[in-house]
N, C-alpha and C positions, 0 to 999 in steps of 0.2 A: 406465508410470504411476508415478508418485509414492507409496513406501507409505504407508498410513496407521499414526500411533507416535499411542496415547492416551496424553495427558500426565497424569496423577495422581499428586501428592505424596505419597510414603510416608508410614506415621506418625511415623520419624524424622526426615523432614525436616522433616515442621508439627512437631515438638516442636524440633529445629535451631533454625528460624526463631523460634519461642516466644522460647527463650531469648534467641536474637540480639537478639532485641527489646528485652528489658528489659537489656542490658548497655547503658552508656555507652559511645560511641565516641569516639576523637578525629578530628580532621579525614584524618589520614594513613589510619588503620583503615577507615575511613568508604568511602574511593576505592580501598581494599584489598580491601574488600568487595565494591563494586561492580565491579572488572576483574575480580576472579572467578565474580560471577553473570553476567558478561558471558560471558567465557569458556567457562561453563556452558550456557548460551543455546545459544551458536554450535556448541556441538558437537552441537547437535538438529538443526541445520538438513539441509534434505537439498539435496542440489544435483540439477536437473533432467537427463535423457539429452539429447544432442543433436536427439534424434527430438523427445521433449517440447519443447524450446526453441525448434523454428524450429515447433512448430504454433502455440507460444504467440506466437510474434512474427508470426506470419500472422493469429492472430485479433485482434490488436490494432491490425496492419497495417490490416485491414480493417473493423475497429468503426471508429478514425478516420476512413477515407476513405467510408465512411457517415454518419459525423457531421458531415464537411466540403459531402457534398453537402445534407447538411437544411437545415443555417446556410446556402449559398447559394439554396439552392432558399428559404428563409424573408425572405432577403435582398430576391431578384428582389421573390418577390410584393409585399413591404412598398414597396418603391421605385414599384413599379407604384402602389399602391395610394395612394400622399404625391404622385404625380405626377396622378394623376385629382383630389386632391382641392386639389393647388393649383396644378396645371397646369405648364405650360413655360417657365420663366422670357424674360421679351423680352430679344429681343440685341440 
């Protein structure tokens, strides 16, 4: 299982941010900033075990091929139901 990490800003970092805020940046600082909140991000991320990743590609496997049969099973009836109400076209 995947563990759980609670994300909570320190109070250094809301005072970090604080100040980042009110500084002026320029365009280049700006994208300097941002690859390194990037950066920051991605080193939270957790990557799933192989065991996790093929349950999660089976339940998703299988939510679609349930949702494929609703849409056709919604399909038939409607078809049924346009063909009662104007019948069979003459050939």
């Amino acid at each position: 299982m995947a563990r759980k990490v609670i994300d909570e800003p320190g109070e250094d970092v809301v005072a970090n941010a604080k100040k980042d805020r009110e500084i002026k940046r320029g365009p280049f600082a700006r994208v300097s900033l941002f690859i390194k909140q990037v950066l920051t991000e991605l080193k939270k991320v957790v990557t799933p075990t192989r065991k996790e990743l093929l349950s999660y590609t089976g339940v998703v496997l299988v939510f679609v091929a349930i949702m494929m049969a609703l849409v056709y099973a919604m399909d038939w009836v409607f078809a049924l139901g346009v063909t009662w109400v104007f019948g069979t076209p003459a050939g």
